[in-house]
Backbone as a ProteinNet text record, in pm:
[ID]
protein_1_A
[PRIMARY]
XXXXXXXXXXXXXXXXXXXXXXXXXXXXXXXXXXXXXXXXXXXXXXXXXXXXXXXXXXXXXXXXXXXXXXXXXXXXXXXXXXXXXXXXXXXXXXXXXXXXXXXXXXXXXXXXXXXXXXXXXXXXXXXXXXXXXXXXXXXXXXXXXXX
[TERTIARY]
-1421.2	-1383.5	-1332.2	-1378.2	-1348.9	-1187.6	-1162.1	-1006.8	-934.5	-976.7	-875.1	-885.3	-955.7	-971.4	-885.2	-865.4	-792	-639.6	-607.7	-447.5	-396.3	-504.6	-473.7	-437.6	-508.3	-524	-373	-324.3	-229.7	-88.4	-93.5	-17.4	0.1	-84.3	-61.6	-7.3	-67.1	-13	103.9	201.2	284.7	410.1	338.3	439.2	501.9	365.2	382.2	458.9	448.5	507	638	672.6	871.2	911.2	852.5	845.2	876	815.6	786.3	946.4	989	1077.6	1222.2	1219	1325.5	1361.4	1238.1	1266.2	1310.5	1262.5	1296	1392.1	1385.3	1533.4	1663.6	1639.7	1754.2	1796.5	1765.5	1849.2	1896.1	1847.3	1931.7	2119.7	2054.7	2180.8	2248.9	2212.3	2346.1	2376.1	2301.7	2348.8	2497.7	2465.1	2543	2695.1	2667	2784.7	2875.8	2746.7	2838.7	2931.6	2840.1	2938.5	3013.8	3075.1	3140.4	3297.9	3389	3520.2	3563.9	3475.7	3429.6	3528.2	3490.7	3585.4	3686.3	3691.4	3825.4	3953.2	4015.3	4168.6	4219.1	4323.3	4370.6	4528.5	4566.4	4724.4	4801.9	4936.4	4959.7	4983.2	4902.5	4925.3	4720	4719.1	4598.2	4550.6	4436.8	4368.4	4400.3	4463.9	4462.3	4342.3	4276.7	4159.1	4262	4389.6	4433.4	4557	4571.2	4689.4	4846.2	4920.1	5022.7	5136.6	5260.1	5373	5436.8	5435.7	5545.9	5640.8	5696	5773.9	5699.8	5610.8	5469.6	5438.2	5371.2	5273.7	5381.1	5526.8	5618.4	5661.4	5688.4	5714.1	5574.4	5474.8	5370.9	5335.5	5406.6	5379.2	5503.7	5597.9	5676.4	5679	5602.4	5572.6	5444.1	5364.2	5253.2	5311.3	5413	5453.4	5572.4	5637.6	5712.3	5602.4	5524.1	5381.1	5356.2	5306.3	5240.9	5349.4	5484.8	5554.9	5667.1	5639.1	5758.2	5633.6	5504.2	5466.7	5293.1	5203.8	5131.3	5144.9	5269.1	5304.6	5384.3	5449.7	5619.4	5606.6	5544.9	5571.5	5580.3	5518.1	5548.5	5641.7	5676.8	5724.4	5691.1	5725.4	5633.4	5759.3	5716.5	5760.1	5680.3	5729.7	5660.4	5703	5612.4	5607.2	5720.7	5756.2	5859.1	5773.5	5653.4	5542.2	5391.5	5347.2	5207.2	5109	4952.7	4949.3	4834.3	4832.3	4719.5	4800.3	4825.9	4860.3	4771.7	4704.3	4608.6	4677.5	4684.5	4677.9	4535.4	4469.4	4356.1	4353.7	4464.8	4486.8	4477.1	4566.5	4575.5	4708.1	4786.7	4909.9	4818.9	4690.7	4665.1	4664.7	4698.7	4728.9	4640.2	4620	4572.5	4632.3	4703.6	4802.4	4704.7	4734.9	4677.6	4795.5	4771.3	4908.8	4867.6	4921.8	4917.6	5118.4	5069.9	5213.6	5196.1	5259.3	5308.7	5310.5	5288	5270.2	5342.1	5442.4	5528.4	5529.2	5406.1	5401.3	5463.4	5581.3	5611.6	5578.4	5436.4	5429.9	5307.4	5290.4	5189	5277.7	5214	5210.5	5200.5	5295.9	5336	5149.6	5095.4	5003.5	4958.5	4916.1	4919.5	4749	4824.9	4651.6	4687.5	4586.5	4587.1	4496.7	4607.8	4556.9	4539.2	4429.2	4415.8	4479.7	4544.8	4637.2	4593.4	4544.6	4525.3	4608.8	4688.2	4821	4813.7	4867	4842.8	5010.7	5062.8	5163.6	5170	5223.3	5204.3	5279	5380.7	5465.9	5427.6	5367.1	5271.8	5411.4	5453.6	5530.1	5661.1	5724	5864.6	5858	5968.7	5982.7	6101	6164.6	6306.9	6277.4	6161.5	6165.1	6047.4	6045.6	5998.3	6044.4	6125.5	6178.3	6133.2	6090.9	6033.3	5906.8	5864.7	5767.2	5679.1	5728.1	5656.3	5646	5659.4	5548.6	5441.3	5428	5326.2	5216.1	5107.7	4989.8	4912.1	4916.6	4802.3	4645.7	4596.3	4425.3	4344.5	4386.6	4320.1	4368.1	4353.7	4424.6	4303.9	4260.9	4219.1	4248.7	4207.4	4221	4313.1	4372	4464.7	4383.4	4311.1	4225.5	4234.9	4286.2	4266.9	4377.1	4435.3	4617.4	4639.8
-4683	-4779.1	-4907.7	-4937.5	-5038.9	-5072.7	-4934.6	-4909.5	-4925.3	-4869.3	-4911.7	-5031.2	-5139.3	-5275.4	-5356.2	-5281.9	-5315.8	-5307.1	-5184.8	-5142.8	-5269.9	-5285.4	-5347.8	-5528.5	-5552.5	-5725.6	-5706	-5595.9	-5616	-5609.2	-5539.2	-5538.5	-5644	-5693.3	-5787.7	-5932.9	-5970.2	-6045.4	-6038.6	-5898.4	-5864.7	-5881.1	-5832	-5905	-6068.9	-6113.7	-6296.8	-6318.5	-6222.8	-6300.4	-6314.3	-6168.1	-6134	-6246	-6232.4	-6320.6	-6452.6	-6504.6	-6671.3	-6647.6	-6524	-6576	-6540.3	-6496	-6443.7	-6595.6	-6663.2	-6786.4	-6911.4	-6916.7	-7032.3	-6991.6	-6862.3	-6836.8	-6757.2	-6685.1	-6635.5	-6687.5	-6695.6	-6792.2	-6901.9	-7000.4	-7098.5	-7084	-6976.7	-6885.9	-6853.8	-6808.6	-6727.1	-6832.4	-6929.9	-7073.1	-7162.6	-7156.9	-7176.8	-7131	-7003.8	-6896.5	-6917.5	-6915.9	-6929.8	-7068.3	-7180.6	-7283	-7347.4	-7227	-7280.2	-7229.5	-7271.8	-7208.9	-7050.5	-6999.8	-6839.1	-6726.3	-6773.6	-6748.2	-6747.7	-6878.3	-6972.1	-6910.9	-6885.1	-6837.9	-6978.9	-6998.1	-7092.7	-7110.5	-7112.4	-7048.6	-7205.6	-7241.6	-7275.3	-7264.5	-7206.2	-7124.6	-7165.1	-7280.6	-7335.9	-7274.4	-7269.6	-7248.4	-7370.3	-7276.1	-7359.7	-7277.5	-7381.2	-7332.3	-7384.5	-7367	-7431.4	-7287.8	-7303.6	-7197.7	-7218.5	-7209.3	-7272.6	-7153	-7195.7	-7068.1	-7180.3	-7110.2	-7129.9	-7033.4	-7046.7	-6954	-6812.1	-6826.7	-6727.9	-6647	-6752.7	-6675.2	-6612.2	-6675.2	-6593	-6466	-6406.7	-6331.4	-6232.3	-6288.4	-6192.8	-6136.8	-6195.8	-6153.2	-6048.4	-6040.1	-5920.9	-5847.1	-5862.4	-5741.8	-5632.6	-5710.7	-5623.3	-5572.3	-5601.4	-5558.7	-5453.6	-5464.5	-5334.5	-5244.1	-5247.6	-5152.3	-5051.8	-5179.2	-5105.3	-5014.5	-5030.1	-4972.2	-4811.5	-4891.2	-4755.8	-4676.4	-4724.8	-4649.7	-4550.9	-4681.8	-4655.2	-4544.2	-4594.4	-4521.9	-4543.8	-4420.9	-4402.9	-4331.6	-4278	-4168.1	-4272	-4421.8	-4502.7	-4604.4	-4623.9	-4787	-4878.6	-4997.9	-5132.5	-5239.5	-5363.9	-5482.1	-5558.5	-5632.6	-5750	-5900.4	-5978.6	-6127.9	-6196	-6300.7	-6358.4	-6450.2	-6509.4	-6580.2	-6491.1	-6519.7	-6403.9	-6555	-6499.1	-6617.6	-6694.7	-6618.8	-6709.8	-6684.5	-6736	-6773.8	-6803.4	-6763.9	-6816.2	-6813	-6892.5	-6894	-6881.1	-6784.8	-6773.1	-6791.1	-6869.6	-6886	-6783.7	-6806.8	-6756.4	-6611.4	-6637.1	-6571.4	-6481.1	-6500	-6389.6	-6505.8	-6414.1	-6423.3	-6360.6	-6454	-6327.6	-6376.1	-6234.1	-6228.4	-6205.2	-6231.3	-6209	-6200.4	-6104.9	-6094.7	-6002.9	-6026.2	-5897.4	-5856.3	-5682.7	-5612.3	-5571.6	-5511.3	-5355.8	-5282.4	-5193.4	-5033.2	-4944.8	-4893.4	-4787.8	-4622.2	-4609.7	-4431.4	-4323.4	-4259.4	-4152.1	-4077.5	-4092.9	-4000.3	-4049.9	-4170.9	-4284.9	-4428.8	-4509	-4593.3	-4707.8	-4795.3	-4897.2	-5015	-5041.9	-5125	-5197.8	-5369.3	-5456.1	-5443.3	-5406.4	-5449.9	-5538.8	-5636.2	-5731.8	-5664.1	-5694.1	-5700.2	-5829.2	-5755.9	-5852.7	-5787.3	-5859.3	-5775.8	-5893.5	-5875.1	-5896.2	-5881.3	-6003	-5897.7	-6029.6	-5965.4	-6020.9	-6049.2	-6130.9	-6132.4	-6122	-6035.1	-6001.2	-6101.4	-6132.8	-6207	-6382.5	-6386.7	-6572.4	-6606.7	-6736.4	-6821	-6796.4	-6662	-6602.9	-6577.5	-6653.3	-6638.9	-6591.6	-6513.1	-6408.7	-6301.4	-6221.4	-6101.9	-6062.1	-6204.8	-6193	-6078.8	-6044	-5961.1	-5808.1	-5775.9	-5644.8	-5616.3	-5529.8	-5469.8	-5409.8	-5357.3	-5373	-5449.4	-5628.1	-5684.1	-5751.7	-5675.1	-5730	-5600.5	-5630.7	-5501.2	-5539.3	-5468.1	-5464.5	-5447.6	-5539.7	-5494.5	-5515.3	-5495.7	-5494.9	-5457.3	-5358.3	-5402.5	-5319.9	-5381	-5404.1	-5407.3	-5317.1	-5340.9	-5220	-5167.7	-5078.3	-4937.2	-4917.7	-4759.6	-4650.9	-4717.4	-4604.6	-4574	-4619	-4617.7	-4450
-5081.2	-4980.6	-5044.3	-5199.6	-5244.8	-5279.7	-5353	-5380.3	-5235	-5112.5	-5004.3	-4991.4	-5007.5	-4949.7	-5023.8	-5165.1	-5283.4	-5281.8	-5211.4	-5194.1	-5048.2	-4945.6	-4889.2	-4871	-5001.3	-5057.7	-5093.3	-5186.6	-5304.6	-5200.8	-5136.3	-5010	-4946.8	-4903.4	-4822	-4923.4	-5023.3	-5159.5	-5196.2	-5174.1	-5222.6	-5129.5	-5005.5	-4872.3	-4895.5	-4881.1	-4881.8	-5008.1	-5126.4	-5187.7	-5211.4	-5120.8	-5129.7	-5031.7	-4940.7	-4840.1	-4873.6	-4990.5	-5016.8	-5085.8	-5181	-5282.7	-5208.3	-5083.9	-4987.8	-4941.7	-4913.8	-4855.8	-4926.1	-5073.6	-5130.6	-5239.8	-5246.8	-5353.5	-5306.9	-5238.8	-5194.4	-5083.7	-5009.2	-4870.1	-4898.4	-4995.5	-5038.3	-5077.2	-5197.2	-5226.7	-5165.1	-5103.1	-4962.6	-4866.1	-4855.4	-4755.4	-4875	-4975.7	-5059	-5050.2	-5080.3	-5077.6	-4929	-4849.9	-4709.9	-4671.2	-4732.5	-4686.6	-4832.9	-4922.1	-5029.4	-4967	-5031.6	-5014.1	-5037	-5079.1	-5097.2	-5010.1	-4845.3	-4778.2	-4681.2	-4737.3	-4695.2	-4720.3	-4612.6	-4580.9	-4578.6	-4660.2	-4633.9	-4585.5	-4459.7	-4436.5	-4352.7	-4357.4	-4263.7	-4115.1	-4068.6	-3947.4	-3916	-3823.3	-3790.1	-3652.2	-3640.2	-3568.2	-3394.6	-3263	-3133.2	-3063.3	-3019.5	-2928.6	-2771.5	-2733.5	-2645.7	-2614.9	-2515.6	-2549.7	-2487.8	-2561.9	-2603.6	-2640.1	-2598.1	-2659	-2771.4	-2854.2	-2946.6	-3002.1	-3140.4	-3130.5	-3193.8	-3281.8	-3277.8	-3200.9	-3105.3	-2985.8	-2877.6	-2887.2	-2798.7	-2832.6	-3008	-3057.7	-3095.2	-3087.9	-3102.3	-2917.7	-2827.6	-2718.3	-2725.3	-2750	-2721	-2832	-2941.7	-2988.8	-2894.1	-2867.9	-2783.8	-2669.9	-2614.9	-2497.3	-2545	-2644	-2700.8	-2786.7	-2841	-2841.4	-2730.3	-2652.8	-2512.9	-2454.2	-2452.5	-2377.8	-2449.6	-2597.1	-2704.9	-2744.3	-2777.9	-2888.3	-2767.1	-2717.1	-2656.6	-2538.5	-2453	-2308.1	-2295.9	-2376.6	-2390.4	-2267.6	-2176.7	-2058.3	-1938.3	-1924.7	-1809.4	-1815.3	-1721.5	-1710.8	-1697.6	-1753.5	-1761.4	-1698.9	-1605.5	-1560.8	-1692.9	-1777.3	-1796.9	-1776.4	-1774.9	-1764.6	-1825.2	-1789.7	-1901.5	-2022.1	-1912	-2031.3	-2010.4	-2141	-2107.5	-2071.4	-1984.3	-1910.9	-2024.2	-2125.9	-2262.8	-2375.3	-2469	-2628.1	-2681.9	-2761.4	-2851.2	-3021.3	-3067	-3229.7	-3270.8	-3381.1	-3420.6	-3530.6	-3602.7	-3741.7	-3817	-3954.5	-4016.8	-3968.8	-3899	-3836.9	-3747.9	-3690.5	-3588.5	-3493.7	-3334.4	-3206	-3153.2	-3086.4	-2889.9	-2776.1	-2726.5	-2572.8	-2449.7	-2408.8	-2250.2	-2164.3	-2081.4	-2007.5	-1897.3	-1796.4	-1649.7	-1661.7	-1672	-1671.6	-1532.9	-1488.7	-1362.5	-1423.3	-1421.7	-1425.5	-1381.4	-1357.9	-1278.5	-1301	-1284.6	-1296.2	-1245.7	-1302.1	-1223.5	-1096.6	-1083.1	-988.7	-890.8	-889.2	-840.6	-756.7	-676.7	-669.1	-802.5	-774.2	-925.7	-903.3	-1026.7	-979.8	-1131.6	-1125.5	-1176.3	-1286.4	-1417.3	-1498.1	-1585	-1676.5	-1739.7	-1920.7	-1985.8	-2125	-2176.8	-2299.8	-2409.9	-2549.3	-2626.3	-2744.6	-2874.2	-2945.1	-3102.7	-3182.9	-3270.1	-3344.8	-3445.7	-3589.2	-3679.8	-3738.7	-3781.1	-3873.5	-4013.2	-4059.1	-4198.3	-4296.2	-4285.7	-4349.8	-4348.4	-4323.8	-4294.9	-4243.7	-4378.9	-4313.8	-4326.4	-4332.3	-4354.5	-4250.9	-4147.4	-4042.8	-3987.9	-4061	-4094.8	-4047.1	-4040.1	-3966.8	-3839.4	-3800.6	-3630.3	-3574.9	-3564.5	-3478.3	-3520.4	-3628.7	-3657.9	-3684.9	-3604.8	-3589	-3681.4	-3795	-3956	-3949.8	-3936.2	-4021.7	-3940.4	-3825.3	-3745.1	-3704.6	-3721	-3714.4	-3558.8	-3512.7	-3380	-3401.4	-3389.6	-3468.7	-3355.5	-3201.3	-3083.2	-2944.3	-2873.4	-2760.3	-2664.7	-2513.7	-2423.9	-2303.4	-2179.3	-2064.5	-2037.5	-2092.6	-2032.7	-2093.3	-2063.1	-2096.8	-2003	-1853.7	-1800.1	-1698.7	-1752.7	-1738.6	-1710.7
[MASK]
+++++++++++++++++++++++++++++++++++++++++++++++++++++++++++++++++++++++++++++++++++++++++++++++++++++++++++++++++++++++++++++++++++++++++++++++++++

């Protein structure tokens, strides 16, 4: 009985003590790491918490809307917006669209859903090939699932 009382001291000693060195040595560390420049993107292309068209957020909106319509659902037809009704810059050349299309299904009644589209620009600040679709990646899209 003595040896169990024994495994259970050393245990419990051994807890507190990862415990103590989790707390005063490693979390420091990693508080460190986190607020060093480590992983800092640093791009001209800043962060709007406001949403705004520019010539960006206008060209990352008709890329998502030639997505949605050549590559996603090449079998429907789409009305879209002339402005999508959110722009977001998320820095670092990513966007988020928000937008309500029409829908025109062959063989249905036409009817109105609203995406969210994530899209990244590859080329930062070469702003020569907006217009193509290589250099922009889609890393989200939303709301249209059951199209």
């Amino acid at each position: 009985m003595k040896f169990y009382k024994n495994k259970v001291f050393l245990f419990v000693v051994g807890l507190i003590a990862l415990l103590a060195f989790q707390y005063k040595v490693v979390m420091p560390i990693l508080y460190d790491i986190a607020a060093s420049d480590f992983f800092l993107e640093d791009s001209d292309d800043k962060l709007n918490r406001v949403s705004t068209n520019t010539l960006m957020t206008d060209n990352a909106f008709s890329q998502c809307n030639s997505y949605i319509a050549n590559d996603l659902f090449p079998e429907h037809s789409f009305t879209f917006p002339e402005q999508p009704l959110n722009a977001f810059s998320m820095g670092n050349y990513e966007y988020l669209i928000n937008a309500d299309i029409e829908v025109l299904p062959a063989d249905a009644a036409a009817f109105t859903k609203r995406y969210a589209c994530r899209i990244k620009y590859e080329n930062e600040d070469d702003t020569t090939g907006l217009a193509d679709i290589s250099n922009w990646s889609i890393n989200g899209l939303s709301g249209l699932d059951d199209i």
